[in-house]
C-alpha positions as CSV (number, residue, x, y, z in Angstrom):
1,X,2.9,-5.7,-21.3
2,X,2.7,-5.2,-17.4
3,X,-0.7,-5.9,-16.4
4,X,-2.6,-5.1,-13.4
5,X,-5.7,-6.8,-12.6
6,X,-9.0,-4.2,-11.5
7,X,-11.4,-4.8,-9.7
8,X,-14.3,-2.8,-9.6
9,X,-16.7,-2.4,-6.9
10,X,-17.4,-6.0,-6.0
11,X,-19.0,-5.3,-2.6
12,X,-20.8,-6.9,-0.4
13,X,-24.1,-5.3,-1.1
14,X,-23.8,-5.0,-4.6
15,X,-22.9,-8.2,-5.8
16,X,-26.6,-10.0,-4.6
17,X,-28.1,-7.2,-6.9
18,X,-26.4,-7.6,-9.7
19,X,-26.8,-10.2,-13.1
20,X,-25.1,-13.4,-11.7
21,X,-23.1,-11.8,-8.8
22,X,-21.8,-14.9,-7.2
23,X,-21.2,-16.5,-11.0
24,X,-19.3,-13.1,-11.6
25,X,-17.2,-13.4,-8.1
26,X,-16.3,-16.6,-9.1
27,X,-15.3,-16.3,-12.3
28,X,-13.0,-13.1,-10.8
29,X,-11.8,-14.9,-7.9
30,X,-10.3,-17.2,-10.5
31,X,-8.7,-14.5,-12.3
32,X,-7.3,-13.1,-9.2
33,X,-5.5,-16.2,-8.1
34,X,-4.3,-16.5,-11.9
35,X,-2.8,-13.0,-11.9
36,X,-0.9,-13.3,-8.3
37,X,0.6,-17.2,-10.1
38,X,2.1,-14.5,-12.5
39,X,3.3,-11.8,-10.4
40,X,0.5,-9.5,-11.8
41,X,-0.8,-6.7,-8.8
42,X,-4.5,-7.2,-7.9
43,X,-6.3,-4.0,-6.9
44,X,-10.0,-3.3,-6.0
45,X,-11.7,-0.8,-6.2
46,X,-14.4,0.0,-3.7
47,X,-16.9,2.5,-3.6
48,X,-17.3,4.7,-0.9
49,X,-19.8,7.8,-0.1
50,X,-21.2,9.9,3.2
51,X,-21.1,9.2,6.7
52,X,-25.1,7.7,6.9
53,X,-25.4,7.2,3.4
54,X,-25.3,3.0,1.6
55,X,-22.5,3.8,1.0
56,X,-21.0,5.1,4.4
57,X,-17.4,3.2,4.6
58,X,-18.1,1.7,8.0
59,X,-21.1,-0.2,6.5
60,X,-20.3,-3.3,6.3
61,X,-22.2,-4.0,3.5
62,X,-19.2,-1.4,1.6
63,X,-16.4,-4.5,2.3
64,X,-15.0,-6.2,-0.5
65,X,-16.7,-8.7,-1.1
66,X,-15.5,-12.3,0.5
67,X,-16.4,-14.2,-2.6
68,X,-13.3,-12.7,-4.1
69,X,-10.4,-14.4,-1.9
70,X,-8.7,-11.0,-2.0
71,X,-5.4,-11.8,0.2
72,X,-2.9,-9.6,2.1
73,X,-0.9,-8.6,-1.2
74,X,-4.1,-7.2,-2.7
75,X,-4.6,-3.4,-2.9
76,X,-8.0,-2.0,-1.5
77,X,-8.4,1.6,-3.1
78,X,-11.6,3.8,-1.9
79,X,-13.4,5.5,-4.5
80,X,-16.3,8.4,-5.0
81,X,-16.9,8.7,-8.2
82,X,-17.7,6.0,-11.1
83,X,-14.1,7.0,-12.5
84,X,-12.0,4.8,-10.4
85,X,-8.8,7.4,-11.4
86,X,-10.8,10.7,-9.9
87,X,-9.2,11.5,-6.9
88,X,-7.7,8.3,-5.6
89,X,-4.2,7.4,-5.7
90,X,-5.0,4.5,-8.8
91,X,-2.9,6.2,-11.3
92,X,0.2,6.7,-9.2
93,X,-0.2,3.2,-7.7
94,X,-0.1,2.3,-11.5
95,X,2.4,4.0,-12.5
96,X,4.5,2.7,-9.4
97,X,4.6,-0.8,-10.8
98,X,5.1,0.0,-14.2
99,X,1.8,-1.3,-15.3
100,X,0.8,0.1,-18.8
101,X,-2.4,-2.4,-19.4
102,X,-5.9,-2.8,-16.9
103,X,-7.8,-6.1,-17.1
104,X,-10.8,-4.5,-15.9
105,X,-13.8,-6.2,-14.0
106,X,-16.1,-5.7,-11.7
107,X,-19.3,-3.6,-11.4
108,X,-21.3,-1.8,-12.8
109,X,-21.2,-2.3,-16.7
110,X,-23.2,0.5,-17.9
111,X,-21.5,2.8,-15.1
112,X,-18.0,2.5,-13.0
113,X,-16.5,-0.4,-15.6
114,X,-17.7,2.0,-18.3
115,X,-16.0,5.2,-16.5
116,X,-12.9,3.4,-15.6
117,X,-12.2,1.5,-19.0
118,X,-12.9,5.5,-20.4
119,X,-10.1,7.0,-17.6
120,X,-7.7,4.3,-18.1
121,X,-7.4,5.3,-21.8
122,X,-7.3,8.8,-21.0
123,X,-4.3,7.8,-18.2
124,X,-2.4,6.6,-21.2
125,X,-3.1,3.0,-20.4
126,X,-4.2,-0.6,-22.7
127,X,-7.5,-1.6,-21.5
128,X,-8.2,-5.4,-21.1
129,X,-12.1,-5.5,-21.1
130,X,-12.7,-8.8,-19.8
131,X,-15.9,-9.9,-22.1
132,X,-17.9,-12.0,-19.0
133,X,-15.7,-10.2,-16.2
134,X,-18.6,-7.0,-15.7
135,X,-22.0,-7.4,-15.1
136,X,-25.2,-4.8,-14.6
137,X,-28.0,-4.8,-12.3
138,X,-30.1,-7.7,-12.5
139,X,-33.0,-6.0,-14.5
140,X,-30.3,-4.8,-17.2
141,X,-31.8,-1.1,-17.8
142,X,-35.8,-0.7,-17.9
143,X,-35.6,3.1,-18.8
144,X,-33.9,1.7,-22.0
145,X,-36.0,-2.0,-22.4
146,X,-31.9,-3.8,-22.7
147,X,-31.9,-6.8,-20.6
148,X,-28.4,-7.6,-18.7
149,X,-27.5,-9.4,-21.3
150,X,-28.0,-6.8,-24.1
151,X,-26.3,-4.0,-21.7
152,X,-22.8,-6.8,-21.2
153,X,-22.5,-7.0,-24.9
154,X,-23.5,-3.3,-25.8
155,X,-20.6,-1.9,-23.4
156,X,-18.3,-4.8,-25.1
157,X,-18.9,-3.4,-28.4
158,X,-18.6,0.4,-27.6
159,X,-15.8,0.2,-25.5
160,X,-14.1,-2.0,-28.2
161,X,-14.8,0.5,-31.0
162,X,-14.8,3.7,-29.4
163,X,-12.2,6.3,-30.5
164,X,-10.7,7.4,-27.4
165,X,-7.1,9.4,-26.5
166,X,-4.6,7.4,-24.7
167,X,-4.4,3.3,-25.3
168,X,-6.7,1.0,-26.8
169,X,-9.4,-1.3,-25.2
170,X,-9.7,-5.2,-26.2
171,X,-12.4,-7.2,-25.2
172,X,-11.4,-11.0,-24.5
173,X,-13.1,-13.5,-22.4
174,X,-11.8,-14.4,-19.3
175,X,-11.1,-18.2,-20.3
176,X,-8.4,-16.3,-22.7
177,X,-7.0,-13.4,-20.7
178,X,-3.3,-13.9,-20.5
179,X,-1.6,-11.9,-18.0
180,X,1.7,-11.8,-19.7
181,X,2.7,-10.8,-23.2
182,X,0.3,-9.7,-25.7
C-alpha cells in the first residue's frame, strides 16, 4: 500500500460550524504528523468558489485551517466542486507518487467526504474512511431529523457497503489507521 493522507476542506470558516471542529482538527493534526513520520504525502483540499462569494479564494476565512499544523511539504489543492478529483490536478498528483490508497478526512460527511471517498473509487483507488476523521454540520441534517452523530455513522456504513467500480473503502478509526502495509 502507498497511502496519501486527504484532507478535505478543513478551513477556517468551516471548521467553528461543524460537529466538534477543533476536536476534529486535532485529531487530524495528529494524523498528519503521523503520516509525514512515515514518508506518507499530506494533501488538502480546499474549497474554493467566485470572486465575492464565502467562498472567494482571497477570503481569508477560505485558508486552511491553522489548527491543522499543515507544514511546507504539504500539498494545498483548490477545489469547486464536492468531488475533490473534478477538475483539479488530485488524480495526477496521486498518481505521481504512486499512491493507490486515500485516508480520507475532513469536511463535510454527508457532502465533499462522501463525493471524494465515491471519486477515489471511481479513480481506481483504496479508500481509507477514517471512522472519527469527518464530521457534518453541527445540527447533523434537520431536513432528514439525523443528528451529527447519526449522519458520521450512516456515511461509515454506506460508504463501507456500497458497491462501487474501482477499489474498495474501509472504515477504521483513526487510533488504528496505519499508514504502511495493510
Amino acid at each position: 500500500m502507498r497511502a496519501a493522507l486527504l484532507i478535505v476542506d478543513m478551513q477556517e470558516m468551516l471548521v467553528p460550524l461543524v460537529w466538534r471542529g477543533e476536536e476534529l482538527a486535532a485529531r487530524i493534526a495528529a494524523l498528519a504528523r503521523r503520516a509525514r513520520a512515515d514518508g506518507v504525502p499530506v494533501i488538502a483540499l480546499r474549497q474554493i468558489g467566485a470572486p465575492g462569494t464565502d467562498f472567494d479564494p482571497v477570503s481569508p476565512g477560505t485558508r486552511v485551517s491553522a489548527l491543522l499544523g499543515l507544514e511546507p511539504i504539504d500539498v494545498v489543492v483548490d477545489k469547486t466542486a464536492t468531488d475533490s478529483f473534478y477538475r483539479t490536478g488530485l488524480a495526477g498528483l496521486l498518481a505521481d507518487r504512486g499512491v493507490d490508497t486515500v485516508v480520507l478526512t475532513g469536511l463535510a460527511t454527508d457532502y465533499c467526504v462522501d463525493a471524494t471517498a465515491r471519486s477515489a473509487q471511481s479513480h481506481g483507488l483504496d479508500v481509507v474512511l477514517v471512522a472519527d476523521g469527518h464530521a457534518p454540520s453541527a445540527d447533523g441534517d434537520p431536513t432528514t431529523g439525523l443528528t451529527a452523530e447519526q449522519l458520521i455513522a450512516r456515511h461509515n456504513l454506506l460508504l463501507s457497503t456500497a458497491i462501487h467500480p474501482g477499489g474498495r473503502v474501509r472504515v477504521v478509526a483513526s487510533a488504528e489507521v496505519g499508514f504502511t502495509g495493510s
